[in-house]
N, CA and C atoms of all chains as a GROMACS GRO file, in nm:
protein
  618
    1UNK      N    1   4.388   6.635   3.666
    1UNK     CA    2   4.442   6.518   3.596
    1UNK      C    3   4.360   6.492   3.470
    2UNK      N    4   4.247   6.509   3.493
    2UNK     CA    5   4.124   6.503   3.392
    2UNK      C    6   3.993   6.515   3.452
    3UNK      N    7   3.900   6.538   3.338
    3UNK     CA    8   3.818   6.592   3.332
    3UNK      C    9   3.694   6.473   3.264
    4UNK      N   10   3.609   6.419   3.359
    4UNK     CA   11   3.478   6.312   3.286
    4UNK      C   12   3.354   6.384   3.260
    5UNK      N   13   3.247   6.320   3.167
    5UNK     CA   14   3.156   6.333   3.191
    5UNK      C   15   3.015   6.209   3.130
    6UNK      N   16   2.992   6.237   3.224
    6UNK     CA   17   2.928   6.079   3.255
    6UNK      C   18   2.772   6.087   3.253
    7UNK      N   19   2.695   6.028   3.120
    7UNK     CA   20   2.616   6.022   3.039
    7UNK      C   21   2.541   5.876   3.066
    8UNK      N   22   2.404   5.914   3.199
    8UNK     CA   23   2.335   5.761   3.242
    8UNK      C   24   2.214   5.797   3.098
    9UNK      N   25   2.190   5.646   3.010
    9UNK     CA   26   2.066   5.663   2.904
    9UNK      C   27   2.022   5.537   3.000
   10UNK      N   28   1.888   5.580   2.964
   10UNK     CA   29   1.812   5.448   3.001
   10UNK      C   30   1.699   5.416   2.875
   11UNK      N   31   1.731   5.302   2.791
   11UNK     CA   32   1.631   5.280   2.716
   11UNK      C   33   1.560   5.172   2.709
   12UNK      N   34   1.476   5.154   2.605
   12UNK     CA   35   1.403   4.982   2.662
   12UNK      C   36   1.464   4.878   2.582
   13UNK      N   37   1.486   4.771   2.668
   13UNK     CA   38   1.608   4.677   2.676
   13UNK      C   39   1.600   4.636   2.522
   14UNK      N   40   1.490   4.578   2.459
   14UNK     CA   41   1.509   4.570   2.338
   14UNK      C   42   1.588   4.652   2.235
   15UNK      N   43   1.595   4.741   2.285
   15UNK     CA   44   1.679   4.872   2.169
   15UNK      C   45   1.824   4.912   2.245
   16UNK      N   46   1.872   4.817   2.355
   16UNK     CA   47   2.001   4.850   2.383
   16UNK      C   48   2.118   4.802   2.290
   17UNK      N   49   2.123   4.719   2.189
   17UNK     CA   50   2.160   4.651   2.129
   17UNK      C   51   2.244   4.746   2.035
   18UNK      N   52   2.085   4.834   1.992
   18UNK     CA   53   2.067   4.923   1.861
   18UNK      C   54   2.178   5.036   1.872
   19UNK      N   55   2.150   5.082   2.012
   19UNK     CA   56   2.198   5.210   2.068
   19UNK      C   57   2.359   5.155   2.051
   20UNK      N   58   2.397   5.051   2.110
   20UNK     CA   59   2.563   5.023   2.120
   20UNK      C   60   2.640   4.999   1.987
   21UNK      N   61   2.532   4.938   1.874
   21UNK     CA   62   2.535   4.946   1.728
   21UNK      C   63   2.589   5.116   1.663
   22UNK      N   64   2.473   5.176   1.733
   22UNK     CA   65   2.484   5.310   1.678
   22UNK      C   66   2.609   5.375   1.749
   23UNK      N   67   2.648   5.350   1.859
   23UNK     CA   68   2.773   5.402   1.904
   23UNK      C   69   2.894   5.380   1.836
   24UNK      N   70   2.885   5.220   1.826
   24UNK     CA   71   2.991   5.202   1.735
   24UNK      C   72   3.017   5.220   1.606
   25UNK      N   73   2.973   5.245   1.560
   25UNK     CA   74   2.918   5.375   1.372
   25UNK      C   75   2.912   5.495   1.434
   26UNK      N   76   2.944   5.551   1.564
   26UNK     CA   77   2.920   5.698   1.573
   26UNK      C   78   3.009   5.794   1.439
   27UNK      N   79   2.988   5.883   1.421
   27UNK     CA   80   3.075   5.979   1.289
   27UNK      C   81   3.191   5.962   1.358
   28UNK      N   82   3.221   5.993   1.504
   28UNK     CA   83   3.365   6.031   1.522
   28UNK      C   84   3.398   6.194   1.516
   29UNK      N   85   3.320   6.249   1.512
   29UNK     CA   86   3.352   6.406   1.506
   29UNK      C   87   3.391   6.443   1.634
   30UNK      N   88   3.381   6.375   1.748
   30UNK     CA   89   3.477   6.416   1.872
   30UNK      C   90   3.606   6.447   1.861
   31UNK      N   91   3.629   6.304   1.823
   31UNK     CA   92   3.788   6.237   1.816
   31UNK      C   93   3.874   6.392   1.774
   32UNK      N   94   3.838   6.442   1.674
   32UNK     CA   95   3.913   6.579   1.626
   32UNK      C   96   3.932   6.680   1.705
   33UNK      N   97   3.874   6.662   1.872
   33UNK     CA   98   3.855   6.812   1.892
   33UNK      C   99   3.981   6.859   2.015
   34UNK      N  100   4.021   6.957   2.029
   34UNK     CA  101   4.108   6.964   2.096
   34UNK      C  102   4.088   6.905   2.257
   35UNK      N  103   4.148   6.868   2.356
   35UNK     CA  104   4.142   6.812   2.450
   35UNK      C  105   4.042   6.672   2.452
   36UNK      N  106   3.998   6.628   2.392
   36UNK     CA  107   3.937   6.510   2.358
   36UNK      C  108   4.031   6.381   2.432
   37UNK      N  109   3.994   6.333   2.545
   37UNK     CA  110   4.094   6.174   2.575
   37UNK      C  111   4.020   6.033   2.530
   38UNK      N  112   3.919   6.058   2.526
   38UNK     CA  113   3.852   5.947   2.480
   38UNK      C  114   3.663   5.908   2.510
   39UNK      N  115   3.626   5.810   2.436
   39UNK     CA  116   3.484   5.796   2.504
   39UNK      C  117   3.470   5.664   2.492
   40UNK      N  118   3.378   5.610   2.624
   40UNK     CA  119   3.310   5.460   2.612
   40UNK      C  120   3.162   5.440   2.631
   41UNK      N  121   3.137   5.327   2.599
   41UNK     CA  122   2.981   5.317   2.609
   41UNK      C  123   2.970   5.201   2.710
   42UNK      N  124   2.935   5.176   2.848
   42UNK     CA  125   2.896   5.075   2.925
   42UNK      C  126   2.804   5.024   2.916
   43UNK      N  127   2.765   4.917   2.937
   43UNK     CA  128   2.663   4.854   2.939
   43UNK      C  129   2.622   4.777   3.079
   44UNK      N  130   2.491   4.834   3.158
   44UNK     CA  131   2.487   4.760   3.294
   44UNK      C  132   2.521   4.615   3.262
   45UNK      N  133   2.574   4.522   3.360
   45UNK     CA  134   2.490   4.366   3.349
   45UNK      C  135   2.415   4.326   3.391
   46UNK      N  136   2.330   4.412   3.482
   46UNK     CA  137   2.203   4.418   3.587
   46UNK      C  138   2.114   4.379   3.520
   47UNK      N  139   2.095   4.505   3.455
   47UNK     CA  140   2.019   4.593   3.411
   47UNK      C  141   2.009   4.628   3.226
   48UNK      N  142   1.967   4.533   3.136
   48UNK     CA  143   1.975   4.560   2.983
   48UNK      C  144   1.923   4.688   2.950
   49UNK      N  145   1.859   4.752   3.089
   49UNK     CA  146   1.813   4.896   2.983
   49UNK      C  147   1.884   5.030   3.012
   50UNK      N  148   2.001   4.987   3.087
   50UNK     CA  149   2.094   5.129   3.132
   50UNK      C  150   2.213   5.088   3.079
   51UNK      N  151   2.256   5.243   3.014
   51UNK     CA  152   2.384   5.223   2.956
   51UNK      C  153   2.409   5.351   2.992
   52UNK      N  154   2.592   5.346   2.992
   52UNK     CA  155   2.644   5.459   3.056
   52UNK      C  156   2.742   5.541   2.939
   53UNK      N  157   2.733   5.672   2.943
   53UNK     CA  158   2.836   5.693   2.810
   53UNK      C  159   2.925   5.770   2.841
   54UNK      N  160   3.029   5.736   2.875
   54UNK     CA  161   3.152   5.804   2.974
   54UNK      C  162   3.281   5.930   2.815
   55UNK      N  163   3.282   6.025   2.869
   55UNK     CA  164   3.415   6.112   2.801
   55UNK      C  165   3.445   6.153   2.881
   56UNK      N  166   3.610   6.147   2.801
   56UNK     CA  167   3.721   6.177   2.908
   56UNK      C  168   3.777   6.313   2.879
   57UNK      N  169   3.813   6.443   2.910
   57UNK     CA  170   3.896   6.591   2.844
   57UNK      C  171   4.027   6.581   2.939
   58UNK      N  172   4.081   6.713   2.840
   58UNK     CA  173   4.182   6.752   2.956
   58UNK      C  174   4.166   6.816   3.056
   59UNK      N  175   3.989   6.904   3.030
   59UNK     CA  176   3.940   6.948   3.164
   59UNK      C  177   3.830   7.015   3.086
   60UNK      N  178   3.807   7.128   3.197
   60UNK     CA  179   3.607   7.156   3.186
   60UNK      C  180   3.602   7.245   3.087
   61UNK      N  181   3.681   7.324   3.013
   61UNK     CA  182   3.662   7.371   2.941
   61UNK      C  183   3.704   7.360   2.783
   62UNK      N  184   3.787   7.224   2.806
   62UNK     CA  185   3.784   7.176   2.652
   62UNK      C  186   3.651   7.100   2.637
   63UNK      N  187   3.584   7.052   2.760
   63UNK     CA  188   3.454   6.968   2.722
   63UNK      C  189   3.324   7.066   2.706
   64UNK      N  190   3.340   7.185   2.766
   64UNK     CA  191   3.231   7.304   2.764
   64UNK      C  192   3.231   7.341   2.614
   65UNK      N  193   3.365   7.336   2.511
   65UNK     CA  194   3.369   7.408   2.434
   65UNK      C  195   3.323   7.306   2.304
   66UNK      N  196   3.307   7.173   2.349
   66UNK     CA  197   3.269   7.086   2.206
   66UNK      C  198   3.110   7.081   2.267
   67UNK      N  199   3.046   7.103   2.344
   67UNK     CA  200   2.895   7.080   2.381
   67UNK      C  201   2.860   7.203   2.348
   68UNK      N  202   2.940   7.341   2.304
   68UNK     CA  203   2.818   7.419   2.242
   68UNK      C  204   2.886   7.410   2.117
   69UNK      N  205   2.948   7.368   2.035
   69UNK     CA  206   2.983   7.294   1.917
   69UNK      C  207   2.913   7.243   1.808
   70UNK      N  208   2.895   7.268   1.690
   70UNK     CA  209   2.803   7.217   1.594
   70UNK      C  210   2.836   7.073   1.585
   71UNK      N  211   2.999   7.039   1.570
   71UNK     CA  212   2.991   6.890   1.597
   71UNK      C  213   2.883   6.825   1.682
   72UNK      N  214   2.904   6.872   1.812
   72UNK     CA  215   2.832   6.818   1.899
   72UNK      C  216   2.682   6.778   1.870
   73UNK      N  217   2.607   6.874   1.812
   73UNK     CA  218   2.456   6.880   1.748
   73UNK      C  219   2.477   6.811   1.614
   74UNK      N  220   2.526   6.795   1.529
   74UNK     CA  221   2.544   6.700   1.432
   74UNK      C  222   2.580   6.506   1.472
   75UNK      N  223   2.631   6.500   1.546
   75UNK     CA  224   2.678   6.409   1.616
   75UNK      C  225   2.518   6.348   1.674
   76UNK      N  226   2.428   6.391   1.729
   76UNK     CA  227   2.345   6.386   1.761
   76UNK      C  228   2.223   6.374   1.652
   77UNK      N  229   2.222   6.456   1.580
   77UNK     CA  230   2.137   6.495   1.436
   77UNK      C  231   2.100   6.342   1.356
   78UNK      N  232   2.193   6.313   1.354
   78UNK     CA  233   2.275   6.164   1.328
   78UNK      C  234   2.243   6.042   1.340
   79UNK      N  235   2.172   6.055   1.455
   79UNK     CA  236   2.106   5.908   1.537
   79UNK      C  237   2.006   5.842   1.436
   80UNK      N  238   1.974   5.762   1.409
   80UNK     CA  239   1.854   5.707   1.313
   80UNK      C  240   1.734   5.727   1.423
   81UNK      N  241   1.616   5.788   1.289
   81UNK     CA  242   1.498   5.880   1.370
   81UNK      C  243   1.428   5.783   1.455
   82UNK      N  244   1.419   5.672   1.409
   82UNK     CA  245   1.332   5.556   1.495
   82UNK      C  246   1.410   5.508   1.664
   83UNK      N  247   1.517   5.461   1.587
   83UNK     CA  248   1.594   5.479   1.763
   83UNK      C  249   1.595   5.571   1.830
   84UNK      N  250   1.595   5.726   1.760
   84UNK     CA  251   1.628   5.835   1.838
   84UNK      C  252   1.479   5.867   1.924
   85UNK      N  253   1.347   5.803   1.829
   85UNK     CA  254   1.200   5.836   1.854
   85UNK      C  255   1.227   5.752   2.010
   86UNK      N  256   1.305   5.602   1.993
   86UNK     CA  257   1.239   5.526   2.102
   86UNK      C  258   1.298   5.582   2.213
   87UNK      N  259   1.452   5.600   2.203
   87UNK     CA  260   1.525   5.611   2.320
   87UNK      C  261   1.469   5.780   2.387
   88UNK      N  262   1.440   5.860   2.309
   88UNK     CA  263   1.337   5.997   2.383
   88UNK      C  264   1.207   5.953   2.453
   89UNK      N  265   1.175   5.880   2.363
   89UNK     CA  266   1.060   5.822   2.492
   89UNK      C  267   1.092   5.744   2.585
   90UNK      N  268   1.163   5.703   2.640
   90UNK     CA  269   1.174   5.665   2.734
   90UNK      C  270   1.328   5.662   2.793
   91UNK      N  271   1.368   5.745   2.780
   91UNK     CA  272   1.548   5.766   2.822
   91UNK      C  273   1.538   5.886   2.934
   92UNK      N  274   1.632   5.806   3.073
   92UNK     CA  275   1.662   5.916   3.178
   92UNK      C  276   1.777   5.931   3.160
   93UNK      N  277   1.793   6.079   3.120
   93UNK     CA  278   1.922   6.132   3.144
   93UNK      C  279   1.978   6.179   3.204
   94UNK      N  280   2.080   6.164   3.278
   94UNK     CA  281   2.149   6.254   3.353
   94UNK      C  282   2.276   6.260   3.303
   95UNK      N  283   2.359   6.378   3.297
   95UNK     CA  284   2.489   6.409   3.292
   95UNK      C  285   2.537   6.450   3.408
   96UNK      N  286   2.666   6.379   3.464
   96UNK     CA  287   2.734   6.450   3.567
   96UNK      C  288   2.876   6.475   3.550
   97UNK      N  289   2.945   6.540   3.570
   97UNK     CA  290   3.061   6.567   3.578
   97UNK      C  291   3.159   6.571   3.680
   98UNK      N  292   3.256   6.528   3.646
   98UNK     CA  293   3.368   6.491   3.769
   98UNK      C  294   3.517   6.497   3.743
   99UNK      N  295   3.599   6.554   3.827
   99UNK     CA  296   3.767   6.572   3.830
   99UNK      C  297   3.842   6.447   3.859
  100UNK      N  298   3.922   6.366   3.776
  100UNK     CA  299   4.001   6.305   3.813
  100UNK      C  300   4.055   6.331   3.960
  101UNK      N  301   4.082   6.317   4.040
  101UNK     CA  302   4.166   6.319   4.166
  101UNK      C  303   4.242   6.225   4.135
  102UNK      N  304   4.185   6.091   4.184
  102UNK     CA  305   4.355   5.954   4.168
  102UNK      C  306   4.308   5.888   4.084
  103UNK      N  307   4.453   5.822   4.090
  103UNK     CA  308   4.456   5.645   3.996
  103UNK      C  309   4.493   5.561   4.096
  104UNK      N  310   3.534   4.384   2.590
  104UNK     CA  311   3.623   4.469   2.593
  104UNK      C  312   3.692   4.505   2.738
  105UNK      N  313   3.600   4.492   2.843
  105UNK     CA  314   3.655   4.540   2.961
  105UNK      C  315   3.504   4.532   3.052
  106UNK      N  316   3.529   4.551   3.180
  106UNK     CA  317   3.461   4.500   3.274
  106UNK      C  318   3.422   4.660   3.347
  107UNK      N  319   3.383   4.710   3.444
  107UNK     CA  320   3.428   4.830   3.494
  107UNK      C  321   3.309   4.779   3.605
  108UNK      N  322   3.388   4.828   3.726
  108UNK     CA  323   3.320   4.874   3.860
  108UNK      C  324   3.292   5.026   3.885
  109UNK      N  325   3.149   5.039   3.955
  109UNK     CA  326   3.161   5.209   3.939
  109UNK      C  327   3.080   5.222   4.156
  110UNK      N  328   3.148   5.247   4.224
  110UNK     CA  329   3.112   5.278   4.352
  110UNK      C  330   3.085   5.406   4.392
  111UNK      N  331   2.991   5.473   4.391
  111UNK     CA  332   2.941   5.586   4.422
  111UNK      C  333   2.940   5.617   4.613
  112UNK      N  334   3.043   5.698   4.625
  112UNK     CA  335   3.053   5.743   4.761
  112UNK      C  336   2.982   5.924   4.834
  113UNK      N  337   2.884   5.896   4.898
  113UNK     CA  338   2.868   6.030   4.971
  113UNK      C  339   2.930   6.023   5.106
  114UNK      N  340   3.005   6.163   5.075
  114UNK     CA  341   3.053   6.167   5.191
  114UNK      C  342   3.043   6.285   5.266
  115UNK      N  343   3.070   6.360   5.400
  115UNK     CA  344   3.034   6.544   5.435
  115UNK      C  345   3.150   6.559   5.349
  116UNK      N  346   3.072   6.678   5.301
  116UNK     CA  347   3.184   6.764   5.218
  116UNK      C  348   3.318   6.797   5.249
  117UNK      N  349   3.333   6.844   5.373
  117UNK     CA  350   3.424   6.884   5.462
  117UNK      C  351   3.577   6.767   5.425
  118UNK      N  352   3.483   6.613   5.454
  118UNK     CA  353   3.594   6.583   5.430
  118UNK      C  354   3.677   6.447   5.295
  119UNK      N  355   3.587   6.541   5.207
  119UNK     CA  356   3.596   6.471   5.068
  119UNK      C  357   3.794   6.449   5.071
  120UNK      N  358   3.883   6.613   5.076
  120UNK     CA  359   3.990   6.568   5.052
  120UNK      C  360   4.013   6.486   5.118
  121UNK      N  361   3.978   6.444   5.275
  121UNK     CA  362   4.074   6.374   5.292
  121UNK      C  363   4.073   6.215   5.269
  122UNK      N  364   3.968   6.218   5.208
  122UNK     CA  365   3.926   6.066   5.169
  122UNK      C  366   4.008   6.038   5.004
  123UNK      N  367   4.022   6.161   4.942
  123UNK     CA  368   4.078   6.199   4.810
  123UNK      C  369   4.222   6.114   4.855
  124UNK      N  370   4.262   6.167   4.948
  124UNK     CA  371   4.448   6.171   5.006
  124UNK      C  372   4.432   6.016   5.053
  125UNK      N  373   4.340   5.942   5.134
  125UNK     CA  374   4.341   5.809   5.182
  125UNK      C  375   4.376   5.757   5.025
  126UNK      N  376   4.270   5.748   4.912
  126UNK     CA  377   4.301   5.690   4.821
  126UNK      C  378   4.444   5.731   4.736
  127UNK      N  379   4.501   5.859   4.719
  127UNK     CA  380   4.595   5.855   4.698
  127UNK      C  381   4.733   5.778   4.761
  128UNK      N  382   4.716   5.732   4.866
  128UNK     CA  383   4.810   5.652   4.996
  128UNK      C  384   4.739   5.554   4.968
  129UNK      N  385   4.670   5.495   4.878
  129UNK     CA  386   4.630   5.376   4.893
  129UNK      C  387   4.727   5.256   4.918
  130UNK      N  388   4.726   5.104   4.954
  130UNK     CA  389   4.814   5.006   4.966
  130UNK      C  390   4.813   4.994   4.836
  131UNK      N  391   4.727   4.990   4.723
  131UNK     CA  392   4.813   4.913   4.586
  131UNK      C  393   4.814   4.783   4.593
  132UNK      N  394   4.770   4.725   4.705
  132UNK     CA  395   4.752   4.586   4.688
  132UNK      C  396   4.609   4.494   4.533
  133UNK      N  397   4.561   4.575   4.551
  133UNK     CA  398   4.477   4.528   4.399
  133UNK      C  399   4.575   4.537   4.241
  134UNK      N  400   4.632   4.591   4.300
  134UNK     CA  401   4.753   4.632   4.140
  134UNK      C  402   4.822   4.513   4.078
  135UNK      N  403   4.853   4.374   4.179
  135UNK     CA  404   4.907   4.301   4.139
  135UNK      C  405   4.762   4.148   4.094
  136UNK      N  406   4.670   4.229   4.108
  136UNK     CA  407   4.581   4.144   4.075
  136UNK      C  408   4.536   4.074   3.975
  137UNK      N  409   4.546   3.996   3.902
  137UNK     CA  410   4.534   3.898   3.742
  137UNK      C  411   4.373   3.967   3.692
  138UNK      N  412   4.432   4.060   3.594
  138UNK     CA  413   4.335   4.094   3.556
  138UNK      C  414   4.296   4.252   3.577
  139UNK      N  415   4.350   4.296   3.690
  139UNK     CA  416   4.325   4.460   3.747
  139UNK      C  417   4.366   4.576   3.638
  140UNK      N  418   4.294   4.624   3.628
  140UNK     CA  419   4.344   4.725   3.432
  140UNK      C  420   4.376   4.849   3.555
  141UNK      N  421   4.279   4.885   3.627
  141UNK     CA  422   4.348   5.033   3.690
  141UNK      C  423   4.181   5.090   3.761
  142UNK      N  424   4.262   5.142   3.857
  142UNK     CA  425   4.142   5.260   3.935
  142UNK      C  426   4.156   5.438   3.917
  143UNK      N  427   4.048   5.449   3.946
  143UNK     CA  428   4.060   5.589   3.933
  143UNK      C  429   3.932   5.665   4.071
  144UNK      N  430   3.950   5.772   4.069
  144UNK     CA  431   3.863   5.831   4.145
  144UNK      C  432   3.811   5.954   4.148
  145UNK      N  433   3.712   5.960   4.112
  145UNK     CA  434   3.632   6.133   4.034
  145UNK      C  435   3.587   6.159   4.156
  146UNK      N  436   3.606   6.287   4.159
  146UNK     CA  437   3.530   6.429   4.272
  146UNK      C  438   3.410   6.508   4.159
  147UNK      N  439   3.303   6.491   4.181
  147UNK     CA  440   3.245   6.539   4.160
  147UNK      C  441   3.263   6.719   4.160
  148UNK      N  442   3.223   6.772   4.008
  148UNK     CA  443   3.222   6.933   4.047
  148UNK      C  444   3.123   7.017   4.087
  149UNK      N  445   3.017   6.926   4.081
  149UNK     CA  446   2.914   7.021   4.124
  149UNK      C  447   2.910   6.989   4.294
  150UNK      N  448   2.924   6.902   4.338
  150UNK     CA  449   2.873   6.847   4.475
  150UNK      C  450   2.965   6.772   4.509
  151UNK      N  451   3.016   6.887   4.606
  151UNK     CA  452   3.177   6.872   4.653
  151UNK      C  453   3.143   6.696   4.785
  152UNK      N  454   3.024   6.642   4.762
  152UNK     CA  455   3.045   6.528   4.892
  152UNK      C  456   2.989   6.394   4.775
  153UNK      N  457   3.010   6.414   4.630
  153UNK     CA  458   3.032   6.306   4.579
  153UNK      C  459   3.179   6.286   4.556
  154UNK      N  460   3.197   6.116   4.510
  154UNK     CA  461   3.303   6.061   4.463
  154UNK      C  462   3.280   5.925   4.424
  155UNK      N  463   3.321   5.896   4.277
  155UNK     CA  464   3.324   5.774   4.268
  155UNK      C  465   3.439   5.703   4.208
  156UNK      N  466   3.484   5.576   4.286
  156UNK     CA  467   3.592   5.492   4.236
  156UNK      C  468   3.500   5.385   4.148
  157UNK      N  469   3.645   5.405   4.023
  157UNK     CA  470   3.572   5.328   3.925
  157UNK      C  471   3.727   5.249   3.943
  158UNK      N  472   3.687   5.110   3.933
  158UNK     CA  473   3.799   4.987   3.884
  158UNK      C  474   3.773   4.925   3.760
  159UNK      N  475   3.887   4.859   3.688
  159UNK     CA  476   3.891   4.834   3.566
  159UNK      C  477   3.909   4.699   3.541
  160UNK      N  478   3.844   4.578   3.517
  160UNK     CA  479   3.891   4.475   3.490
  160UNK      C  480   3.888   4.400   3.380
  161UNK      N  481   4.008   4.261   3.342
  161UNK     CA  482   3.961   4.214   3.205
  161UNK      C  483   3.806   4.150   3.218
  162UNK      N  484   3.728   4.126   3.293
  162UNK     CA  485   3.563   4.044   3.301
  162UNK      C  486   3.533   4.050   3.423
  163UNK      N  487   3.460   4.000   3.407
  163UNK     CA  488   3.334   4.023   3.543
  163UNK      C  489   3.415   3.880   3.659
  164UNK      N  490   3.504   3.789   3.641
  164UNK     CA  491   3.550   3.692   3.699
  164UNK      C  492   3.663   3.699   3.806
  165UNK      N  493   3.746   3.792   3.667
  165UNK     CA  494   3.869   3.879   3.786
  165UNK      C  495   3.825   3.961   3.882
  166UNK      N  496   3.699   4.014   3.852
  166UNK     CA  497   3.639   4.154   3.953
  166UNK      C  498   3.606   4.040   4.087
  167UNK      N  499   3.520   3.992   4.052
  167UNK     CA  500   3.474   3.887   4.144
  167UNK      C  501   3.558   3.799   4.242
  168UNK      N  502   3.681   3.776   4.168
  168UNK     CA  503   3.794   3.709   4.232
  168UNK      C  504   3.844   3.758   4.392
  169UNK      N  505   3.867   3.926   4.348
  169UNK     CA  506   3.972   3.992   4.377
  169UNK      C  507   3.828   4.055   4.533
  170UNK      N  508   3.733   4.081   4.471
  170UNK     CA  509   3.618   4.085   4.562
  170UNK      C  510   3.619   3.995   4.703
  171UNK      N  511   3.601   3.849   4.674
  171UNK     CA  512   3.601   3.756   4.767
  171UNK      C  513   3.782   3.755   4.855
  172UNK      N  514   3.870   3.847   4.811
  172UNK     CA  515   3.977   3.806   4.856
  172UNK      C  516   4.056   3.907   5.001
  173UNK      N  517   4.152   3.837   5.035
  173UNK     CA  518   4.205   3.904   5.180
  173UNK      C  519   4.253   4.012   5.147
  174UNK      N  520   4.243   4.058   5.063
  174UNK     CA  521   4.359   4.154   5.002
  174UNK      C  522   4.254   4.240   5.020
  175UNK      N  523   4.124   4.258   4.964
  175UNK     CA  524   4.045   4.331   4.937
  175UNK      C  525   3.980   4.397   5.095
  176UNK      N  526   3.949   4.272   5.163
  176UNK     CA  527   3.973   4.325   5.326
  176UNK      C  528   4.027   4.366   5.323
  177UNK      N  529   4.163   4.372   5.306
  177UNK     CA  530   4.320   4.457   5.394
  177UNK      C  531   4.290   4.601   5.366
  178UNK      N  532   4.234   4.593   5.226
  178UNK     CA  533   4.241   4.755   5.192
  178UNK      C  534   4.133   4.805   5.254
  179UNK      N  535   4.039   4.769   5.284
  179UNK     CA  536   3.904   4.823   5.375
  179UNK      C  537   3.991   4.836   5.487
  180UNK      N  538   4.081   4.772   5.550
  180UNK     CA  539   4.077   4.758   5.708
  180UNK      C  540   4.168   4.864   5.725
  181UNK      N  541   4.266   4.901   5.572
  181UNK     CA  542   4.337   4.978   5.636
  181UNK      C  543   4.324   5.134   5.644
  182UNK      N  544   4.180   5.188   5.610
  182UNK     CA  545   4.131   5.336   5.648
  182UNK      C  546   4.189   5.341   5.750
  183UNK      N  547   4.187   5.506   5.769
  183UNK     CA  548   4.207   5.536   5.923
  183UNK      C  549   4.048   5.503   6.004
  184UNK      N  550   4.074   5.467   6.118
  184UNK     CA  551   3.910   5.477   6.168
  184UNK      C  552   3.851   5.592   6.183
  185UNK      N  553   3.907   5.704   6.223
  185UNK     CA  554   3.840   5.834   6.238
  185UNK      C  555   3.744   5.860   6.101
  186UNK      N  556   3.809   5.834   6.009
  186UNK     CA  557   3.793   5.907   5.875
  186UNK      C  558   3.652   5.764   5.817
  187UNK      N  559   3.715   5.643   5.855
  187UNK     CA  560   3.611   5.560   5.811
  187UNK      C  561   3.468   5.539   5.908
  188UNK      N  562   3.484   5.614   6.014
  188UNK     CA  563   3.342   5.616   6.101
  188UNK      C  564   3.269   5.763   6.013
  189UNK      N  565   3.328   5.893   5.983
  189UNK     CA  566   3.280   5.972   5.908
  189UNK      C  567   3.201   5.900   5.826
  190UNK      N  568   3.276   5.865   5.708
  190UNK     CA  569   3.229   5.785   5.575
  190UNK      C  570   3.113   5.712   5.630
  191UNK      N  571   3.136   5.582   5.672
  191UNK     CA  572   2.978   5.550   5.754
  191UNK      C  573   2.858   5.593   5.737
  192UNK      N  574   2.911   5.694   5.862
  192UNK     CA  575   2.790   5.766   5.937
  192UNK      C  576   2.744   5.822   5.779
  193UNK      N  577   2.772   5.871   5.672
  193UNK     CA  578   2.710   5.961   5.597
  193UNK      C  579   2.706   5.929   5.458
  194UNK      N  580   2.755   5.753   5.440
  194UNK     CA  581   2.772   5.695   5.270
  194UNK      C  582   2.676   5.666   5.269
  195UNK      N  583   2.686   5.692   5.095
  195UNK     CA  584   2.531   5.621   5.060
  195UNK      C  585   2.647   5.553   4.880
  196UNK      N  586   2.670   5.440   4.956
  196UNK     CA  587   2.724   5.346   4.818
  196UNK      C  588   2.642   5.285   4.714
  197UNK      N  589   2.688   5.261   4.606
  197UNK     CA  590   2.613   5.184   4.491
  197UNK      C  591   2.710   5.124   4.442
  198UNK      N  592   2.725   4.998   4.445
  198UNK     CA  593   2.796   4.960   4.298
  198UNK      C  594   2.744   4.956   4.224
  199UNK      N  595   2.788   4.960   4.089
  199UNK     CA  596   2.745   4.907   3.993
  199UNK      C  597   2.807   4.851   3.883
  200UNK      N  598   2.818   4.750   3.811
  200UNK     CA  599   2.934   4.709   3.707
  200UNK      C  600   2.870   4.678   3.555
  201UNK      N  601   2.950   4.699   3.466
  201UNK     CA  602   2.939   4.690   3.320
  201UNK      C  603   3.028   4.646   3.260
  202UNK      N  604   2.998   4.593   3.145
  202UNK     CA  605   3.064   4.580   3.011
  202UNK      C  606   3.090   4.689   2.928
  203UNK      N  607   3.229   4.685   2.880
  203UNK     CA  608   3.249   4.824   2.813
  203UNK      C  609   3.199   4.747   2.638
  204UNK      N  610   3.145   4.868   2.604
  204UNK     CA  611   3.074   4.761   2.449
  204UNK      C  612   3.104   4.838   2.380
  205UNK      N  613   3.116   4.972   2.384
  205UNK     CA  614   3.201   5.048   2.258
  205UNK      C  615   3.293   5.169   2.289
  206UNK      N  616   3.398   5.222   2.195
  206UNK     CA  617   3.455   5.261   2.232
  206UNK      C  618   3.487   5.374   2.133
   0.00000   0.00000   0.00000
């Protein structure tokens, strides 16, 4: 049905703000790519220093094929160096991936 | 922008589909709920005994509503028991909920 992949950052709460700033100014160089359904940025309400960054494909290999992608590394390249300094120091990442089954 | 519930289910592998198929047969009773945007439910690809249902709401008020309500029992009560003593014996749940902040 589709294809997620699901992006936990954890940064320090002061700079979650920054990060959802910077999401929303992202370039957008996804948006172009074939199988692309969409992306969001969550925000715990727990928790100010976890945010979740969810994309959606048409499956695993339209999303395999924009992550070895120069978009993809430009997209990233991108980040302003000071946010990018804070959120590496102290950001847990995990990516996981998962199949639609239902709605 | 939107609210989101995210419930992380382990379950034995063995019997992920058929918990896949319960939610596909779901009652649908949350559907008519003020506020309910939509559910979904990811199978994990690496680790065939995750799954998580994510629900969609307009705020954290409707989620909460629909939480405290009979309806929301009904749909717990109406697993099969075989399948919901499995689950049990071997979940390890999380909720967790957010604000969607960018998109």
């Amino acid at each position: 049905m589709a294809y997620v992949s699901l992006s936990r950052l954890r940064v320090p709460a002061e700079h979650a703000d920054q990060l959802v700033t910077a999401f929303r100014h992202r370039a957008g160089l996804v948006d172009a790519w074939d199988g692309f359904l969409g992306l969001e940025v969550w925000h715990s309400d727990r928790d100010p220093g976890e945010l979740i960054m969810v994309t959606r494909w048409r499956d695993r290999d339209t999303f395999r094929a924009y992550m070895r992608s120069d978009d993809h590394q430009a997209s990233h390249a991108r980040i302003d160096p000071e946010l990018d300094a804070v959120i590496q120091l102290e950001r847990l990442e995990h990516v996981r991936t998962y199949e639609v089954v239902a709605r």
